[in-house]
Short mmCIF file of the C-alpha atoms (twelve columns), coordinates in Angstrom:
data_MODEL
# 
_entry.id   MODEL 
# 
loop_
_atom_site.group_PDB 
_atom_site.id 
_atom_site.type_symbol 
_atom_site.label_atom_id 
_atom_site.label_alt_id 
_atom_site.label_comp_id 
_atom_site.label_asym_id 
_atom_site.label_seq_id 
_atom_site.Cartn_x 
_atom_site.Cartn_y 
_atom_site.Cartn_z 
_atom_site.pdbx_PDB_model_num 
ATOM 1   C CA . UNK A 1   7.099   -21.536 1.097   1 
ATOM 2   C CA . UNK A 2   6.563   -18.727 -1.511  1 
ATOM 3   C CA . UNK A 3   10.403  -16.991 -1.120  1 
ATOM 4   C CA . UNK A 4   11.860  -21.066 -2.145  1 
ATOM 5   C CA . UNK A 5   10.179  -21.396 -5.216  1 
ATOM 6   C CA . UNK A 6   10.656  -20.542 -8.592  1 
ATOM 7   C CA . UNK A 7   9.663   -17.276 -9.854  1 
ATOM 8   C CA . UNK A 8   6.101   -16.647 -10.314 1 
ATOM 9   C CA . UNK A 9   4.499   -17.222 -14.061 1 
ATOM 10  C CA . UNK A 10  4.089   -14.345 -15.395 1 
ATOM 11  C CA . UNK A 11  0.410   -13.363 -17.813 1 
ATOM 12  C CA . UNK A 12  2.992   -12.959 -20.293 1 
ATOM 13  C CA . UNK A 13  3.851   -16.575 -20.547 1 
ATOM 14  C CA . UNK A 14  0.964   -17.928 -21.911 1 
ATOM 15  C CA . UNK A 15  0.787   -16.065 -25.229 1 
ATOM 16  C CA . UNK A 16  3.317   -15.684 -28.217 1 
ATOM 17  C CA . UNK A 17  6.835   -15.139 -27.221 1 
ATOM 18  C CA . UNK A 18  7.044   -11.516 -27.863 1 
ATOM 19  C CA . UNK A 19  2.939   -10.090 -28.241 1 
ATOM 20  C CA . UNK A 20  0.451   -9.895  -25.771 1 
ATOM 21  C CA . UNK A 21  -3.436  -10.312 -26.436 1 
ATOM 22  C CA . UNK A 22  -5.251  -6.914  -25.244 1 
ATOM 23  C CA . UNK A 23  -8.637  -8.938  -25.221 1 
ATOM 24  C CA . UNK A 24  -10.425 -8.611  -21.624 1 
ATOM 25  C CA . UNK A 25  -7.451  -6.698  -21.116 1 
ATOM 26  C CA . UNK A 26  -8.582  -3.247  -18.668 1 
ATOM 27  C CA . UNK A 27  -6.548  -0.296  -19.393 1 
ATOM 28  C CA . UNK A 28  -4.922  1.372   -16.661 1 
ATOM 29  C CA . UNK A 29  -6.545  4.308   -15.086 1 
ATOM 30  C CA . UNK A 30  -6.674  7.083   -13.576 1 
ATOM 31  C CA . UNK A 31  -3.138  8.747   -13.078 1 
ATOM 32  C CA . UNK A 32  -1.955  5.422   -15.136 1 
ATOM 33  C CA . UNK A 33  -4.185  5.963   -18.297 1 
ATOM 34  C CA . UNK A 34  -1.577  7.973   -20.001 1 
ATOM 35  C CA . UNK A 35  0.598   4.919   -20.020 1 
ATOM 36  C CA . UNK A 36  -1.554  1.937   -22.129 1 
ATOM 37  C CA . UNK A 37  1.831   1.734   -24.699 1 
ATOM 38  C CA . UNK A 38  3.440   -0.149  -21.596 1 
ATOM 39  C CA . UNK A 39  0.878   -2.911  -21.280 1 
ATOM 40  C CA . UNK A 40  -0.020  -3.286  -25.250 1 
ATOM 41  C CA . UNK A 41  3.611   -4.891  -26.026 1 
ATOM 42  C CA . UNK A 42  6.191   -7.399  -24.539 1 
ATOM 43  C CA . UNK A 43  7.075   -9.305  -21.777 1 
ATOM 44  C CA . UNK A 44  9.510   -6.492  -20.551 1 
ATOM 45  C CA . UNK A 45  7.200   -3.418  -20.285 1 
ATOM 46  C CA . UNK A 46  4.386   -5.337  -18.541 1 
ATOM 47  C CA . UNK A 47  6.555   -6.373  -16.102 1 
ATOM 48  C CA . UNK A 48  7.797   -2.426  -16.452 1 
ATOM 49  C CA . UNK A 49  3.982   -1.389  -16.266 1 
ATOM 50  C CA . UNK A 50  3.784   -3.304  -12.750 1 
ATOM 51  C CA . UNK A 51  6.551   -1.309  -11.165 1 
ATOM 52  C CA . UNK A 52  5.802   1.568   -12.918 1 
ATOM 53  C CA . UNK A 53  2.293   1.435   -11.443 1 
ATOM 54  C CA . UNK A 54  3.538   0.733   -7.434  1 
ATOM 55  C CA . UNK A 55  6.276   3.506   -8.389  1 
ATOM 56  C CA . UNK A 56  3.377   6.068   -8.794  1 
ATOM 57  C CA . UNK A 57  1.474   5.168   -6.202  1 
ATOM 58  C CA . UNK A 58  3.632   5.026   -2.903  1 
ATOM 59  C CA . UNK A 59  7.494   6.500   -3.688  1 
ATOM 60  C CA . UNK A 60  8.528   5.618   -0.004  1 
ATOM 61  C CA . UNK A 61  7.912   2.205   -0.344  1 
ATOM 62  C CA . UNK A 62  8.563   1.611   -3.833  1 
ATOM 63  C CA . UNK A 63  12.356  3.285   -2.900  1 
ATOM 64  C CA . UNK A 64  12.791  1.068   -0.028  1 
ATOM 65  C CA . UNK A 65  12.048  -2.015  -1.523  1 
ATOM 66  C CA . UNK A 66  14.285  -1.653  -4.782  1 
ATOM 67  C CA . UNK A 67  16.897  -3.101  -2.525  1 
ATOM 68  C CA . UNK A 68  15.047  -6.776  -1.958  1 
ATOM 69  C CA . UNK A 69  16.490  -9.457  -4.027  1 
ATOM 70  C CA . UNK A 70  15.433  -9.570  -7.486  1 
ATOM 71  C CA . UNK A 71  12.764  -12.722 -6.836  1 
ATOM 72  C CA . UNK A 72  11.131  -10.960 -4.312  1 
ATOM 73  C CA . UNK A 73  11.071  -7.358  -5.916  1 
ATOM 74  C CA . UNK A 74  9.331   -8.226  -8.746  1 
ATOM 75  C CA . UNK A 75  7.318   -9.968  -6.333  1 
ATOM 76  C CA . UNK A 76  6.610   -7.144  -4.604  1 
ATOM 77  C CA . UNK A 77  6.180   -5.251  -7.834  1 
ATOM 78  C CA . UNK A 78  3.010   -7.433  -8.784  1 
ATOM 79  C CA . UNK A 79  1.592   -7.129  -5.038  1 
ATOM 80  C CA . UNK A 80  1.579   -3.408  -5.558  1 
ATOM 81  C CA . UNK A 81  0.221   -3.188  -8.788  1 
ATOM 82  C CA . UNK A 82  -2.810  -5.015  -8.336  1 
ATOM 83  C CA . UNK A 83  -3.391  -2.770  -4.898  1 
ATOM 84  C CA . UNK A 84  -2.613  -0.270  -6.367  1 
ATOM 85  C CA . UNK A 85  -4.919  -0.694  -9.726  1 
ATOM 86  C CA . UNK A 86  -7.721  -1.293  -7.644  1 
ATOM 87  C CA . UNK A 87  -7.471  1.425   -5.048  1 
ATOM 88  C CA . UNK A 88  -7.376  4.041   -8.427  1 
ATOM 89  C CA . UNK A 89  -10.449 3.040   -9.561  1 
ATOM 90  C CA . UNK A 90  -12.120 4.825   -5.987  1 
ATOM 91  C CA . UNK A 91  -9.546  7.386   -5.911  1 
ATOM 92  C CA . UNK A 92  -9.667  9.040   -9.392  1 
ATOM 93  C CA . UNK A 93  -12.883 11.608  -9.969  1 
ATOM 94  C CA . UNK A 94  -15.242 10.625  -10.985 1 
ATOM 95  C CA . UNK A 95  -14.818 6.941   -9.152  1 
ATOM 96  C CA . UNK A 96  -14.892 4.457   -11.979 1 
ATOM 97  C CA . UNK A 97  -17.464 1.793   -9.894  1 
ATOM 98  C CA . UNK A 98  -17.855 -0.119  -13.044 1 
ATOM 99  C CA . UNK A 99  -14.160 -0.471  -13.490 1 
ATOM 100 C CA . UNK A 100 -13.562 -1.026  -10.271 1 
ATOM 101 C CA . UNK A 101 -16.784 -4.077  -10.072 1 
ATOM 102 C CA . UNK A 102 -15.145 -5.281  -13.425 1 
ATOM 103 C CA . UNK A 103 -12.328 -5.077  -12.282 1 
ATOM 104 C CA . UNK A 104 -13.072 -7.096  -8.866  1 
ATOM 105 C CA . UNK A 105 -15.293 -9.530  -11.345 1 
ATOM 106 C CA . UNK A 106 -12.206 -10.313 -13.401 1 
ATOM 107 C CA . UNK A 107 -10.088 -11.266 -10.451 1 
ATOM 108 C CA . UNK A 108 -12.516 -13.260 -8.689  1 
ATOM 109 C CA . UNK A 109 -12.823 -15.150 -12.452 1 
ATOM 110 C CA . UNK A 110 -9.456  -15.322 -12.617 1 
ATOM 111 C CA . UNK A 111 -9.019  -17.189 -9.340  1 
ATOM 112 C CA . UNK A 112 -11.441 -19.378 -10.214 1 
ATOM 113 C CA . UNK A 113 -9.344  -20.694 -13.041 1 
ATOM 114 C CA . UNK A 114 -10.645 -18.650 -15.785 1 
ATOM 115 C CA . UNK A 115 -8.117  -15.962 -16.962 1 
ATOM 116 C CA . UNK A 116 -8.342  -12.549 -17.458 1 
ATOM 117 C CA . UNK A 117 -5.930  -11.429 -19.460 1 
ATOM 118 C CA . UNK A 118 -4.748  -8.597  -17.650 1 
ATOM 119 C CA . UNK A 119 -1.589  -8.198  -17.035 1 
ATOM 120 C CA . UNK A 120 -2.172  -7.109  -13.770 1 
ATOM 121 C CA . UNK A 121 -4.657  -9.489  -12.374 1 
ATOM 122 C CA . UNK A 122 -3.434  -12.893 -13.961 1 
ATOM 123 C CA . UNK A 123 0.013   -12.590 -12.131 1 
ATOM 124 C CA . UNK A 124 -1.411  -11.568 -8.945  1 
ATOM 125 C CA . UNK A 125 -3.768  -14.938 -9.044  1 
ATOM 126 C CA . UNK A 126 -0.573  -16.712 -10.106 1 
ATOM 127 C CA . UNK A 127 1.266   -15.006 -6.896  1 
ATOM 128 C CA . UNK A 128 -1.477  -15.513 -5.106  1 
ATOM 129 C CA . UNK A 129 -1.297  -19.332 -5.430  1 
ATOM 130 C CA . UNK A 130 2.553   -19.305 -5.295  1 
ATOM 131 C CA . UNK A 131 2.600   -17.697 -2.219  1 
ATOM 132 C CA . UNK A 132 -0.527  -19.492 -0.750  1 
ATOM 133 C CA . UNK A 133 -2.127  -16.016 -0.016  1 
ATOM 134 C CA . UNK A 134 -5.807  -16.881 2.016   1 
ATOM 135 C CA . UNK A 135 -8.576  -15.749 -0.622  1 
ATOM 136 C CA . UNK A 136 -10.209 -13.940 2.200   1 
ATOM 137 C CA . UNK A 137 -7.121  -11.727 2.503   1 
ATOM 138 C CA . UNK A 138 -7.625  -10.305 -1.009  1 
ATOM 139 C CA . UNK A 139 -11.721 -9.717  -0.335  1 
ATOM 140 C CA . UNK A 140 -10.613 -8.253  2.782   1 
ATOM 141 C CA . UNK A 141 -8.531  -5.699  0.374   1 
ATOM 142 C CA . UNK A 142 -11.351 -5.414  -2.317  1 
ATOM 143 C CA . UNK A 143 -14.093 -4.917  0.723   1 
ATOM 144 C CA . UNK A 144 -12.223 -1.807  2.112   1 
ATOM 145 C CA . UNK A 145 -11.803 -0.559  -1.899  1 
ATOM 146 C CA . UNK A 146 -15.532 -1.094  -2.299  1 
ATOM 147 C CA . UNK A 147 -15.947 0.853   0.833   1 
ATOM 148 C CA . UNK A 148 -14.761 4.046   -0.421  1 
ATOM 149 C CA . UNK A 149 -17.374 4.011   -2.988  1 
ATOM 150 C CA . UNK A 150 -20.218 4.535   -0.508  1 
ATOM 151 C CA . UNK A 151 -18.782 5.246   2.666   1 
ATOM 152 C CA . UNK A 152 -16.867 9.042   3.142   1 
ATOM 153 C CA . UNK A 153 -16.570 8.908   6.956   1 
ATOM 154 C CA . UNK A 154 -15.103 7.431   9.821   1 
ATOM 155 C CA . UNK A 155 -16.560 8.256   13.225  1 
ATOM 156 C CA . UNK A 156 -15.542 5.318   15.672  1 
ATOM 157 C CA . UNK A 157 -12.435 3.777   16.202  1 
ATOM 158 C CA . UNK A 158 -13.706 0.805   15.323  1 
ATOM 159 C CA . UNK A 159 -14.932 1.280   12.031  1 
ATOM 160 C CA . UNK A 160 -11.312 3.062   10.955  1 
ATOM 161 C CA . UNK A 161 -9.658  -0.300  12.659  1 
ATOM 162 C CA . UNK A 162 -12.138 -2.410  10.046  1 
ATOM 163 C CA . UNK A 163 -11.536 -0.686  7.228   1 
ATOM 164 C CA . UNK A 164 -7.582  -1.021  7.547   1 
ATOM 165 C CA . UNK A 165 -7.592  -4.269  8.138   1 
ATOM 166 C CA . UNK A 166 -8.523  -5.071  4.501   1 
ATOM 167 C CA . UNK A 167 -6.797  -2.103  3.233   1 
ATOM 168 C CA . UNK A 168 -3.431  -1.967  4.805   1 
ATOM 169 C CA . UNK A 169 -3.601  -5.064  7.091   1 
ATOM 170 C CA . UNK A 170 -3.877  -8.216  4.758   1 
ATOM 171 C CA . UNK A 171 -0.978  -6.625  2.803   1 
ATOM 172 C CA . UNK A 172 1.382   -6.872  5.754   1 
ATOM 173 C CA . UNK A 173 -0.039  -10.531 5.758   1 
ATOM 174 C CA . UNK A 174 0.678   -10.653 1.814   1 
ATOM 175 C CA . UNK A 175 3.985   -9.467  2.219   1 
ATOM 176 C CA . UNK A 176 4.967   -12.346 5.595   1 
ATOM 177 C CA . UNK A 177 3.926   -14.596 2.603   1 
ATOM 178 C CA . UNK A 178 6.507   -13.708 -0.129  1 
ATOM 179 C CA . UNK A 179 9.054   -13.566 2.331   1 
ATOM 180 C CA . UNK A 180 8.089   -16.788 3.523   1 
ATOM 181 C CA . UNK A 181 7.635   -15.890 7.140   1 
ATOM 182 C CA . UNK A 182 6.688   -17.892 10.085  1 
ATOM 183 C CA . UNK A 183 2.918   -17.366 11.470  1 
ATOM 184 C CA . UNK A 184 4.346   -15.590 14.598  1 
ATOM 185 C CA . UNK A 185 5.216   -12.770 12.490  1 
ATOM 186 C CA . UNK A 186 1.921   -12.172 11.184  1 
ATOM 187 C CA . UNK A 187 0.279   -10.181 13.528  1 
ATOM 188 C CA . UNK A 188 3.385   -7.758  13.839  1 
ATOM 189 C CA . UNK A 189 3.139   -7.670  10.092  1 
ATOM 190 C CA . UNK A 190 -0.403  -6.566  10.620  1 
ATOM 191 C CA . UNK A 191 0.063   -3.768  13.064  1 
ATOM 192 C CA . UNK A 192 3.331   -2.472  10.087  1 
ATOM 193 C CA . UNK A 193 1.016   -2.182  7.442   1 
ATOM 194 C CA . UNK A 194 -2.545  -0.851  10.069  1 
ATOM 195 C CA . UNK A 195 0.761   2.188   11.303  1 
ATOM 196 C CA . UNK A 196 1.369   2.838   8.181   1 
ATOM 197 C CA . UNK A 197 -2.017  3.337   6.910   1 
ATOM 198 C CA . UNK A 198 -2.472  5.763   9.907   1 
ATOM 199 C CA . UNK A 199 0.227   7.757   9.576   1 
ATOM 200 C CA . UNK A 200 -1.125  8.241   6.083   1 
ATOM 201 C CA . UNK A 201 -4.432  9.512   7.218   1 
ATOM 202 C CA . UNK A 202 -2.540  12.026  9.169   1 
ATOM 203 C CA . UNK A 203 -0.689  13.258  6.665   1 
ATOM 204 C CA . UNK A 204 -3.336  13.428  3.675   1 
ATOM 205 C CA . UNK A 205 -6.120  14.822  6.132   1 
ATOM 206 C CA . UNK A 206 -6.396  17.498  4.113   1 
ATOM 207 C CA . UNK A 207 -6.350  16.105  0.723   1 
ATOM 208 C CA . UNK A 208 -8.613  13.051  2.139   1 
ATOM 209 C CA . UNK A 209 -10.982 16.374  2.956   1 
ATOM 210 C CA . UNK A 210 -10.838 17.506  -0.388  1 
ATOM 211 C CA . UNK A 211 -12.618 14.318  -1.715  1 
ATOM 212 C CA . UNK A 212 -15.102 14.280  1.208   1 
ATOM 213 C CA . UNK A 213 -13.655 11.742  2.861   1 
ATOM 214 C CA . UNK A 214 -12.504 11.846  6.942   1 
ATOM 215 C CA . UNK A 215 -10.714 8.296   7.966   1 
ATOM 216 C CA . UNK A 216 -9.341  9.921   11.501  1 
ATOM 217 C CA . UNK A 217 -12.044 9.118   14.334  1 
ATOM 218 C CA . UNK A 218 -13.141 12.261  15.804  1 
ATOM 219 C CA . UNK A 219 -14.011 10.833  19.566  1 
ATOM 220 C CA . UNK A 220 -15.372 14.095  20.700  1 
ATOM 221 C CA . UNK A 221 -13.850 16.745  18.108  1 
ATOM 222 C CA . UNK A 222 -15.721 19.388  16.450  1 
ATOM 223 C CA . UNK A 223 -16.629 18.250  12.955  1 
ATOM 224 C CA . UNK A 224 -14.791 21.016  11.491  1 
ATOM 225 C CA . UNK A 225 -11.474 20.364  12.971  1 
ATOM 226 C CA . UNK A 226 -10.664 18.809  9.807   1 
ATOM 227 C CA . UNK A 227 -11.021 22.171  8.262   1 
ATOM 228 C CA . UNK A 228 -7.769  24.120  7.434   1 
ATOM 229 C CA . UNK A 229 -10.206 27.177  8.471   1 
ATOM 230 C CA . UNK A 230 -11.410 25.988  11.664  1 
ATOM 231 C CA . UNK A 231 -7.735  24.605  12.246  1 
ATOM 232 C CA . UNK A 232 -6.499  27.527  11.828  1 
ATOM 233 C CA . UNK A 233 -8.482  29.487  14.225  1 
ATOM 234 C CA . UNK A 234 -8.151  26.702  17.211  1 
ATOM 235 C CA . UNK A 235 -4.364  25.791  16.279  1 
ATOM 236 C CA . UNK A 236 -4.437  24.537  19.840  1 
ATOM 237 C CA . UNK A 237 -7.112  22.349  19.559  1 
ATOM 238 C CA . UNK A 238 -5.889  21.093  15.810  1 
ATOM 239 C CA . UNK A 239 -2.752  20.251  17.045  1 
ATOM 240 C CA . UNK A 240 -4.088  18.139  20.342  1 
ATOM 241 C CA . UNK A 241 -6.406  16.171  18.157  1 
ATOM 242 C CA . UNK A 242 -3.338  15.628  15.538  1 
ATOM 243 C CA . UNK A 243 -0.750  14.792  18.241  1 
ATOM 244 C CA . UNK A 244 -3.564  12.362  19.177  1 
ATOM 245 C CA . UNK A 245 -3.187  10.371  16.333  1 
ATOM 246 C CA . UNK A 246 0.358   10.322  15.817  1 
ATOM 247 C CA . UNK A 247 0.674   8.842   19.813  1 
ATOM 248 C CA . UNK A 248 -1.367  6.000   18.446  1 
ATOM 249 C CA . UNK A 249 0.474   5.695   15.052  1 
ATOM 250 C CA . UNK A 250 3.906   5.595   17.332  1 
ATOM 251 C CA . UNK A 251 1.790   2.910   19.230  1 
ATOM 252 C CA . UNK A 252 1.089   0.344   16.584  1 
ATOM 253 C CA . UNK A 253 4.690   0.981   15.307  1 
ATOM 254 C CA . UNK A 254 6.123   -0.388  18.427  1 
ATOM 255 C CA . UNK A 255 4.191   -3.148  18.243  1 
ATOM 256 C CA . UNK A 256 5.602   -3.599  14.410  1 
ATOM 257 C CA . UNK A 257 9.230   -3.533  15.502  1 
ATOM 258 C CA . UNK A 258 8.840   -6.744  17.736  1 
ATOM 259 C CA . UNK A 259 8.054   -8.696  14.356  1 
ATOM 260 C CA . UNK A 260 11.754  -7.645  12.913  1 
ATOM 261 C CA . UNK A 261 13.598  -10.534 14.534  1 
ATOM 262 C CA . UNK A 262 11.624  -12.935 12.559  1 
ATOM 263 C CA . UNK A 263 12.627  -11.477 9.073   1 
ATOM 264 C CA . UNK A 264 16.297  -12.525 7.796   1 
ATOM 265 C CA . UNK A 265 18.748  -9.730  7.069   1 
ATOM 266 C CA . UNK A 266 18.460  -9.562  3.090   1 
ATOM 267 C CA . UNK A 267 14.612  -8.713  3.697   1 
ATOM 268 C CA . UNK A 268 14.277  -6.815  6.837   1 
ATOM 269 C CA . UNK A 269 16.852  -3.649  4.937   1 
ATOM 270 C CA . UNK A 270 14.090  -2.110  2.848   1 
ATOM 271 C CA . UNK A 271 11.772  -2.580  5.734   1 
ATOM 272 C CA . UNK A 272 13.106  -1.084  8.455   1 
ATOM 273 C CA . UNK A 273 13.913  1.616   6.022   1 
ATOM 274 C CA . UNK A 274 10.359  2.134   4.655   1 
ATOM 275 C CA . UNK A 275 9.553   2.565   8.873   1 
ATOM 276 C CA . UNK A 276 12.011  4.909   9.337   1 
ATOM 277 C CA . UNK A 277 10.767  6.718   6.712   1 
ATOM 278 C CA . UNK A 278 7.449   7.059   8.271   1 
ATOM 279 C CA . UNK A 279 8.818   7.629   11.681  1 
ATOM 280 C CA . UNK A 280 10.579  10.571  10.010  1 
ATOM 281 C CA . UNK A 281 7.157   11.856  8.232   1 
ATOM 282 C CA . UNK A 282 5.534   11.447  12.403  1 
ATOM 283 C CA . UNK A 283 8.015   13.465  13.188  1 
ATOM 284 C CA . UNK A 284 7.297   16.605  10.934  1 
ATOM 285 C CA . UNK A 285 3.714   16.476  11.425  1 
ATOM 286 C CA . UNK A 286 4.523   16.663  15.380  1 
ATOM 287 C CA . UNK A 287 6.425   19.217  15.056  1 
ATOM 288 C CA . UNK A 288 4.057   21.256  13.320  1 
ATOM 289 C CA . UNK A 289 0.204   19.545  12.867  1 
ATOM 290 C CA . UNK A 290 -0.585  22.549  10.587  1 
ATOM 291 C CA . UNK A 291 1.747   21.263  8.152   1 
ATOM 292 C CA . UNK A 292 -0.769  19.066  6.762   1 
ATOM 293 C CA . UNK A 293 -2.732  21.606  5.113   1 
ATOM 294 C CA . UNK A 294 0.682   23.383  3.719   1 
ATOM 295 C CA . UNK A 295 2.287   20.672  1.948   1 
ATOM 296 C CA . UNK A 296 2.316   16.906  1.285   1 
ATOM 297 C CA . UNK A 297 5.097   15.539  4.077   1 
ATOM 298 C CA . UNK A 298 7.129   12.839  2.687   1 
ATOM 299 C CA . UNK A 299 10.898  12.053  2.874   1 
ATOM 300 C CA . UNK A 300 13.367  13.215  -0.342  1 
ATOM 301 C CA . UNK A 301 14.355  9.794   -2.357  1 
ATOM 302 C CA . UNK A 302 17.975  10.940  -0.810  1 
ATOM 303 C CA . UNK A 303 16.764  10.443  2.899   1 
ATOM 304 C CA . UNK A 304 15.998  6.977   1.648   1 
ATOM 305 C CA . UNK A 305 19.140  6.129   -0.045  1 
ATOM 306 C CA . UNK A 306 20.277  7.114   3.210   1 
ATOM 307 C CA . UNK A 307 18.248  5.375   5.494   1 
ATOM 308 C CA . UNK A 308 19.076  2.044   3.456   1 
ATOM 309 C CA . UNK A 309 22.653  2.849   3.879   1 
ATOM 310 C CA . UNK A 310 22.282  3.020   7.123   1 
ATOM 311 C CA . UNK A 311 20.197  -0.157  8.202   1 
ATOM 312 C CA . UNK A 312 22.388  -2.211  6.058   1 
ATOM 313 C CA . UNK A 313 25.562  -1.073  7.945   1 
ATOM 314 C CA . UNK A 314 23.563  -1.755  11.388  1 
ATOM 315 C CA . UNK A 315 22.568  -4.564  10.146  1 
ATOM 316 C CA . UNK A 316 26.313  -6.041  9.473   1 
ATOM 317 C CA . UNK A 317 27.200  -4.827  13.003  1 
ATOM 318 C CA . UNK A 318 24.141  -6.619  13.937  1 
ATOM 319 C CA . UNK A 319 22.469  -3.618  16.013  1 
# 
């Protein structure tokens, strides 16, 4: 099991002790491009780059889960990175498609034995095969990235439910496997990282309509509803179709929580905090739907602190 062995090899390894070959290598982008120093110099700053990279992209989780053990944070850290990487190449404007195809080409190289030399791809293979992550898992995750190249939309239940199983999904699945999980965990592991996702389309509705893209399923809405306009001028009707969501956010959450008794103490801390957090963030939107298109909703890095304060004293009283 992944969370027994040794610490993954990292890309750094295989060159000299103190330089890294930049050959093949694919700069970071996006929001990340400003960075390239990080990746360009030792051992230290690409493992730096990696956390630096999850850091950026998702503060409520990368808060939470400073407080895993070292072997499995910087575990974690090269999980995130390569989501992360690949889910900027769709997100910046313009989309990079080539960097994100090269990008997909590289890994899928990579896996078959023939590195990259990127310092974010090589040690997710390596993880990947430490870990014993299913290969499908990861096209799963670079399926629902490719989808946002083409697709903008989401109009049935059913297609939102298919595109987070490969983008939120298999990482729940990723994670059960670093923290060496049994199989009966899986599926509440699952239905942590599909609530998550959701709650995240609730919250970024407006931004996600910014960039032309919709992933709440209207089932019988007007259109426009995802309008701050038209929201404004049917408040009533916004909030009903908000509240909507959030019941079925609150929904796959529950399910989540019946997975927790399968994940020892030292592990299930930043978890249950990263939750809370997003229980929290359900909260505010409840309270007020229109709060979407005011601000972005997310907990203070203090309410964290907090929250893992508090699960770790629950968890030595063992509530």
């Amino acid at each position: 099991m992944c969370e027994r062995r040794r610490e993954v090899p990292d890309y750094e390894a295989r060159t000299v002790p103190g330089t890294v070959s930049t050959r093949g290598v694919h700069p970071p982008q996006g929001e990340h491009a400003e960075i390239p120093e990080l990746w360009a110099t030792d051992p230290k700053s690409l493992r730096e780059l990696r956390k630096t990279i999850f850091q950026r992209g998702s503060k409520t989780y990368f808060n939470s889960s400073l407080f895993f053990p070292k072997e499995v944070r910087d575990r974690v850290f090269t999980l995130y990175a390569f989501v992360r990487r690949a889910d900027d190449f769709v997100d910046t404007l313009p989309q990079d498609r080539e960097g994100f195809y090269t990008f997909r080409e590289a890994y899928q190289k990579a896996l078959r034995g023939t590195p990259s030399n990127d310092p974010i791809i090589d040690p997710f293979v390596a993880l990947s095969r430490e870990c014993g992550f299913d290969p499908s898992w990861t096209e799963a995750f670079l399926g629902a990235m490719e989808a946002d190249l083409y697709k903008k939309t989401y109009d049935t239940l059913d297609e939102t439910l298919q595109y987070m199983y490969g983008s939120a999904e298999v990482v729940g699945l990723f994670m059960s496997r670093i923290l060496a999980l049994p199989e009966e965990a899986y599926t509440p592991a699952r239905m942590l990282g599909r609530a998550m996702q959701y709650i995240n389309f609730c919250r970024d509705l407006a931004e996600d309509h910014g960039l032309g893209r919709r992933y709440l399923p209207l089932e019988g809405s007007d259109p426009r509803i995802v309008e701050e306009s038209y929201a404004r001028a049917h408040p009533d009707e916004f909030n009903r179709f908000l509240r909507t969501h959030l019941q079925r956010y609150r929904a796959w959450q529950q399910e989540a929580l019946a997975g927790y008794r399968f994940i020892p103490y030292r592990y299930l801390i930043p978890i249950r905090t990263a939750a809370d957090m997003y229980f929290w963030t359900a909260d505010q939107i409840e309270r007020n739907p229109l709060i979407v298109f005011e601000r972005k909703v997310k907990p203070s890095r203090l309410r964290i602190f907090l929250g893992i304060l508090r699960n770790s004293v629950m968890g030595r009283l063992g509530i």
